[in-house]
C-alpha positions as CSV (number, residue, x, y, z in Angstrom):
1,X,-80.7,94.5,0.5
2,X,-80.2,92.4,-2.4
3,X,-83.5,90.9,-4.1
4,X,-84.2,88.3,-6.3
5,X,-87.3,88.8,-8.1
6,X,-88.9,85.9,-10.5
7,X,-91.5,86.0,-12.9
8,X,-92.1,85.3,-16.4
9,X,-94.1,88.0,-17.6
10,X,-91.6,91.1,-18.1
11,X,-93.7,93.6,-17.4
12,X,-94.4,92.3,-14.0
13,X,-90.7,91.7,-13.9
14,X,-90.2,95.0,-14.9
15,X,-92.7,96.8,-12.5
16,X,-91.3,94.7,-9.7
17,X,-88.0,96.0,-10.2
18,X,-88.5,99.2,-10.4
19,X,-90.2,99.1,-7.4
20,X,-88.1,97.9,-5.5
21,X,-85.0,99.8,-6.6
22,X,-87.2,103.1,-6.0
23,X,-86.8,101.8,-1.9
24,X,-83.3,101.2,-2.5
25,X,-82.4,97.3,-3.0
26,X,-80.2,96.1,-5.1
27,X,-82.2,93.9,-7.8
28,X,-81.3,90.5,-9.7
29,X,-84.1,89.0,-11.6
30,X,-84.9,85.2,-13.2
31,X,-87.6,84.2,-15.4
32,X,-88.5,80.7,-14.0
33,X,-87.7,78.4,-10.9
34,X,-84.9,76.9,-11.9
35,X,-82.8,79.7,-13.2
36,X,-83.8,81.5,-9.8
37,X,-82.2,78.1,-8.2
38,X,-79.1,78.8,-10.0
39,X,-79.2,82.3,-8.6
40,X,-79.0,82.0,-5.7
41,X,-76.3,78.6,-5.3
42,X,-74.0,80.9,-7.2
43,X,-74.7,83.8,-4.5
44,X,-75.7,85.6,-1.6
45,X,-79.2,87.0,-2.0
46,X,-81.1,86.1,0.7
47,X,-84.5,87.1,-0.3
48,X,-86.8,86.3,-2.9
49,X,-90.3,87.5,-4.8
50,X,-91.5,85.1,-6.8
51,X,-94.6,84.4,-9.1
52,X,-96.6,81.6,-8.5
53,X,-97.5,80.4,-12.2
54,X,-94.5,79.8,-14.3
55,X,-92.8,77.5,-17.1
56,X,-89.9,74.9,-15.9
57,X,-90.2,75.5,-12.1
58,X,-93.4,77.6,-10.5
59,X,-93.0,79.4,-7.6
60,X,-94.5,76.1,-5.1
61,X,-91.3,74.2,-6.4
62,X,-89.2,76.9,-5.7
63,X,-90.3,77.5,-2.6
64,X,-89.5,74.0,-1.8
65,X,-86.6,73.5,-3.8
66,X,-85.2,76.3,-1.6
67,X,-86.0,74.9,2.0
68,X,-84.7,71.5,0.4
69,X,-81.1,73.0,-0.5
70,X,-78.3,73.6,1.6
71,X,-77.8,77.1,0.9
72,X,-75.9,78.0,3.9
73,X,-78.1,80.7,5.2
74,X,-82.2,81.2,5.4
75,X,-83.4,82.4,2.4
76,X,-86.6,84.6,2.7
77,X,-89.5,83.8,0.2
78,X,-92.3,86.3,-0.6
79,X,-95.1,84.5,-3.0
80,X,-97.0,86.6,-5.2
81,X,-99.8,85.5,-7.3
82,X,-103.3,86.4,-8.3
83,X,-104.7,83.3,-6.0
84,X,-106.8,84.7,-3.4
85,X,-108.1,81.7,-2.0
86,X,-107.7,80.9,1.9
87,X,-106.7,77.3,0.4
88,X,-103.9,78.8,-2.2
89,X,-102.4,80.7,1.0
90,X,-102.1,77.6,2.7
91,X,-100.9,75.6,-0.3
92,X,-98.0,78.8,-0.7
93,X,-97.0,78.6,3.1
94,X,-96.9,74.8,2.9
95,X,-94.6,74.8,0.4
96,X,-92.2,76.8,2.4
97,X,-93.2,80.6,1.5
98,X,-92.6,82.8,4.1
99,X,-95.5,85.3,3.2
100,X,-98.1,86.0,0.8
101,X,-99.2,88.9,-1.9
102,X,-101.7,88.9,-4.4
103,X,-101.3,90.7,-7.5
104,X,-101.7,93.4,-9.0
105,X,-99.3,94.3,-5.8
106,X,-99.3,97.7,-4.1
107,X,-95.8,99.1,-4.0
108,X,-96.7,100.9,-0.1
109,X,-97.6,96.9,0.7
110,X,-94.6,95.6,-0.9
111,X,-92.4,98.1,1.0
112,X,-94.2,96.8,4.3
113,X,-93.6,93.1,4.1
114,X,-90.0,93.4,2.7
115,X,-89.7,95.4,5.7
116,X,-91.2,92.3,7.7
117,X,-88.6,90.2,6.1
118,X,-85.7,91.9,6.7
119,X,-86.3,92.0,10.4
120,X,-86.8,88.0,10.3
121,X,-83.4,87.4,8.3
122,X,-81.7,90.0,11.1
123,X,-82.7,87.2,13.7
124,X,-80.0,85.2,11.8
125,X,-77.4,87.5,13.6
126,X,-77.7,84.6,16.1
127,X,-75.2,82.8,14.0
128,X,-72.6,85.2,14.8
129,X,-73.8,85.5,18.2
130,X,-73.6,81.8,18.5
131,X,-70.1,81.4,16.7
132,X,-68.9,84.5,19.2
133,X,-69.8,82.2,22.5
134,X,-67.7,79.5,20.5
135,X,-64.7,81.3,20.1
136,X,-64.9,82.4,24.3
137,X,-65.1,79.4,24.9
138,X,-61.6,78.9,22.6
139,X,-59.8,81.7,23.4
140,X,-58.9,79.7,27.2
141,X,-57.0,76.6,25.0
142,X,-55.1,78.8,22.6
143,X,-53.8,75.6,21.2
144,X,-57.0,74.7,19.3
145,X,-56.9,77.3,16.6
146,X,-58.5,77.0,13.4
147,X,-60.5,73.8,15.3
148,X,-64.0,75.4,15.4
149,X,-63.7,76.2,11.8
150,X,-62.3,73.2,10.7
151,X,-64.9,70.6,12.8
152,X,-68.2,72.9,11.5
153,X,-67.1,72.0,7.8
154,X,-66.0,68.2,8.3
155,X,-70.0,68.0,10.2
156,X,-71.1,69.3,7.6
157,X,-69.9,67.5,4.7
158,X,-70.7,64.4,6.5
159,X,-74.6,65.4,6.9
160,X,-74.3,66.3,3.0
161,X,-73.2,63.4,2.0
162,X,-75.8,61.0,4.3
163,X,-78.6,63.1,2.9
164,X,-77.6,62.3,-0.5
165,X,-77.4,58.8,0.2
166,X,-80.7,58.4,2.3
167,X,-78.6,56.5,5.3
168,X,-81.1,58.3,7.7
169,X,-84.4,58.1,6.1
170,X,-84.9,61.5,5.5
171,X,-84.1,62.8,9.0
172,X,-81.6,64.6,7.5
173,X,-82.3,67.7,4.9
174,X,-81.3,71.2,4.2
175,X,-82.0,72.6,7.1
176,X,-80.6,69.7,9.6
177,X,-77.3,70.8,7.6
178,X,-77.5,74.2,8.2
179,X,-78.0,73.7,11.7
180,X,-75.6,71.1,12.4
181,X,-72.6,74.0,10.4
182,X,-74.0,76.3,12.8
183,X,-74.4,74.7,16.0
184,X,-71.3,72.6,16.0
185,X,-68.9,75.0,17.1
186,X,-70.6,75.2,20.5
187,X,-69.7,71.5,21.5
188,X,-67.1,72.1,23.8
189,X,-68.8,75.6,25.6
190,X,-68.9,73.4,29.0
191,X,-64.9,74.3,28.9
192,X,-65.6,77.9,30.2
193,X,-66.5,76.1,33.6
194,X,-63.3,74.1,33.8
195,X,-60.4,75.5,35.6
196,X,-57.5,76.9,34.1
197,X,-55.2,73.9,35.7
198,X,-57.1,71.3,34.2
199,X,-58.0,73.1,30.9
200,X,-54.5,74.6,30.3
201,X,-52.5,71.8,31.9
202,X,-49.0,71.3,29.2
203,X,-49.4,68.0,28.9
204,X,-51.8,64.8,29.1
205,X,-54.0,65.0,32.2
206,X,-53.7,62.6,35.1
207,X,-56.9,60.5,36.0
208,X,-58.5,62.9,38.3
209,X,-58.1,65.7,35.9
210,X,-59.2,63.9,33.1
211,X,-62.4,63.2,35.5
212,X,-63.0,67.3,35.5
213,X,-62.2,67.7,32.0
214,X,-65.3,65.5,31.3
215,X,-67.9,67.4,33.0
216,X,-67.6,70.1,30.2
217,X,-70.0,68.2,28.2
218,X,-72.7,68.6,30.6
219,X,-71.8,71.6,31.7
220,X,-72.0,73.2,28.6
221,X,-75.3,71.1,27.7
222,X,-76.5,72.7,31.2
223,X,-75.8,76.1,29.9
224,X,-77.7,75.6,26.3
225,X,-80.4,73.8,27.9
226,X,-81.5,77.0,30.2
227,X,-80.9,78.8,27.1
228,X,-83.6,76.3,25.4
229,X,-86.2,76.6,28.3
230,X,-86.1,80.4,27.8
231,X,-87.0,79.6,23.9
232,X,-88.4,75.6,23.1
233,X,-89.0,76.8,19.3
234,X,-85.4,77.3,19.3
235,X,-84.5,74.2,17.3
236,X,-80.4,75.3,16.7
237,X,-80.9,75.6,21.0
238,X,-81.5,71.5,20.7
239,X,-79.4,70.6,18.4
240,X,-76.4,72.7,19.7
241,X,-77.2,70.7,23.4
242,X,-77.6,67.5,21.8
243,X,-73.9,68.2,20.4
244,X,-72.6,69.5,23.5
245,X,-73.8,66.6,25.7
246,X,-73.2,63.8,23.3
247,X,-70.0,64.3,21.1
248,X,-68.7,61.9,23.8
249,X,-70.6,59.4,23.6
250,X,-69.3,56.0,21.5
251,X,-71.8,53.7,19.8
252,X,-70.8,50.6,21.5
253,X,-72.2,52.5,25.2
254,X,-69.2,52.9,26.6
255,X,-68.4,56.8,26.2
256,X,-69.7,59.3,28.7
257,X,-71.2,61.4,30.4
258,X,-74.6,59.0,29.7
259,X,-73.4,55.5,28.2
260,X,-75.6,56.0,25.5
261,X,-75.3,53.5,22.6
262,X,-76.6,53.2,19.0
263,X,-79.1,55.2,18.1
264,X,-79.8,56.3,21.2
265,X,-77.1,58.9,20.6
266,X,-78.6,61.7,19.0
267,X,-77.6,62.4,15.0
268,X,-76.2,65.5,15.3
269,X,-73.7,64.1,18.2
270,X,-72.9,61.0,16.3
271,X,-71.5,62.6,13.2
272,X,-70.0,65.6,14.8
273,X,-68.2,63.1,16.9
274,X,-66.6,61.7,13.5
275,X,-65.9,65.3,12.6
276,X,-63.9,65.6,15.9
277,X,-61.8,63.0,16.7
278,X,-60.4,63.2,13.1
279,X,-59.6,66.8,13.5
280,X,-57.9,66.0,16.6
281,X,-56.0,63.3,15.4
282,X,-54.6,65.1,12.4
283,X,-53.8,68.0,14.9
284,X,-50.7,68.5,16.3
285,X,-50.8,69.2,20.2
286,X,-48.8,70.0,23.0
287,X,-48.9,66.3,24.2
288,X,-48.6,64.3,20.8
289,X,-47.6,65.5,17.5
290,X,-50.7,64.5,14.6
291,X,-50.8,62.1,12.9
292,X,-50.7,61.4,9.3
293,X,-54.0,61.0,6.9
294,X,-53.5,57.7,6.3
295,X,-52.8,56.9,10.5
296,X,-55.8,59.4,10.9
297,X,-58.3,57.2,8.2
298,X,-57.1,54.1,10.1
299,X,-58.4,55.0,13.1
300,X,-61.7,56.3,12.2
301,X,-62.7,53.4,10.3
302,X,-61.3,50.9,12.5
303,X,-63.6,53.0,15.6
304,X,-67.0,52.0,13.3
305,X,-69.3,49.7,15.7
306,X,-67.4,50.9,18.6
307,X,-67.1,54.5,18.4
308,X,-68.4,55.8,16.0
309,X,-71.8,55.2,14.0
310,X,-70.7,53.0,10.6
311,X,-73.0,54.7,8.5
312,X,-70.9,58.0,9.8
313,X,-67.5,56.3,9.3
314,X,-68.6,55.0,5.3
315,X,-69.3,58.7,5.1
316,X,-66.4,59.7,6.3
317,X,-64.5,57.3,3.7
318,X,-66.4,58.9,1.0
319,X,-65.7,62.5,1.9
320,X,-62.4,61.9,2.7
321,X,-61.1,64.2,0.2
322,X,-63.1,66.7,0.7
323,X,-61.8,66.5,4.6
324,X,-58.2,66.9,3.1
325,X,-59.0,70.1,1.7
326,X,-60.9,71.4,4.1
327,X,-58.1,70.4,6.7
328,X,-55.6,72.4,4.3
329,X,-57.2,75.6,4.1
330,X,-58.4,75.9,7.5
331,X,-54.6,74.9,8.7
332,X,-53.4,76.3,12.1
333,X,-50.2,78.2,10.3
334,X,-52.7,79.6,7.9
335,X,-54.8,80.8,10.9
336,X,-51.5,82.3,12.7
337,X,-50.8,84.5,9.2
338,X,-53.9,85.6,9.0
339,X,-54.5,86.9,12.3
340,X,-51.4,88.4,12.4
């Protein structure tokens, strides 16, 4: 595994990492907060032991610096300082540390809770698991191709860019924009329950058809809600459901399958359902051919107040470019050469 270890004193530095490459990790170091910041947005450690007490950024700032940023996965945080207090240990884990050492450090003790925190970043393996039930779902409409890909990233760069503005209050942060990236693809996971006539149908569905074709989004928010009983800490469970039931919905009340309106809709649904559409508009299927960007824009913003949430849509005209390029290198005939 690949540590970061921070701390401005070098012999600490330097008795960290060799303790650390004696039980085989691979070792970067930083001397301060913000150059471990800078660290880790430029790769793909995913743990860190940092001191408590330095110059520029201490270890409390990065701690929350880190659960602040979008870093596109969890980031494990061991904090290490000669603090011994029950109150500094609370302070540490407030912050967003996900354990605690007190120096001078034991390298048997070390080995043990790096151990600890490799087993919790292996529960992230539920990413893959949960992009894998995404892609069963896909594999019965071969004609969506690069869509899961494609609708993660526009979801995502919409919750960036509302968090940066502060549209939302706050409700949204780091970690609602990890999960929305990695819940997302699981909106239309109700389709395994459709039948292949209705689902594969070569053209647009008649009225009865379309009728089934709607009862994906709670079938599928059926299936992820057992899943959440099972596990209620499971907050990606939530959010993936909330998706899954609600990417229908439109914000005037008049979607389906609960005529939810406003804010009633939950977040997650009402900016994925931005992310959606626009993919399928600019899409080519077997029943329309897609549209331009400019037809595509039209569309989306001319839907604010009814169908989608405004604050989404001024979003979406912000990120537009970004949505270009993201719509280029996911393409569908870049998906075909590749997996051929």
């Amino acid at each position: 595994m690949q540590i970061l270890i921070v701390d401005d004193d070098p012999i600490q530095l330097a008795l960290l990492e060799n303790a650390l490459a004696e039980l085989g990790h691979k070792v970067l170091t930083a001397a301060n907060g913000r150059e471990a910041m800078r660290t880790l947005k430029g790769g793909h450690c995913r743990m860190v032991v940092t001191d408590w007490l330095m110059p520029e950024m201490d270890g409390l700032e990065l701690c929350r610096a880190v659960r602040e940023e979008d870093l596109g996965r969890y980031v494990y945080v061991v904090l290490l300082t000669g603090k011994e207090r029950t109150s500094n240990v609370v302070e540490g884990l407030s912050a967003g540390a996900d354990d605690f050492m007190t120096k001078p450090f034991e390298p048997s003790e070390l080995a043990v809770r790096i151990n600890v925190g490799a087993r919790v970043l292996s529960l992230e393996t539920r990413d893959m698991a949960i992009f894998a039930m995404a892609k069963l779902a896909e594999s019965r409409d071969p004609e969506t191709g690069a869509h899961l890909d494609r609708v993660r990233s526009y979801a995502r760069a919409l919750a960036r860019d509302l968090a940066e503005t502060g549209e939302f209050g706050g409700l949204i942060d780091g970690e609602f924009i990890r999960l929305i990236h990695l819940t997302s693809p699981l909106h239309d996971i109700g389709k395994v329950a459709i039948p292949d006539h209705v689902l594969l149908k070569p053209g647009r569905l008649d009225d009865r058809e379309f009728e089934i074709m709607k009862t994906h989004s709670e079938q599928g928010a059926r299936t992820l809600d057992n899943a959440l009983r099972q596990y209620p800490e499971a907050e990606f469970l939530r959010m993936a459901r909330d998706i899954a039931r609600a990417h229908h919905e439109r914000f005037d009340g008049t979607g389906y399958p609960d005529r939810r309106a406003g804010d009633d809709i939950p977040l997650s649904a009402r900016i994925f359902a931005v992310a959606d559409v626009y993919d399928a508009l600019v899409s080519k299927r077997v029943y329309k051919e897609a549209f331009t960007q400019d037809v595509a824009r039209k569309i989306v913003v001319d839907g604010a107040e009814t169908q989608f949430d405004p604050r989404v849509v001024q979003a979406f005209v912000r990120r537009e470019p970004q949505f270009v390029e993201i719509r280029q290198a996911h393409s569908e005939e870049r998906t075909t050469v590749e997996a051929g």
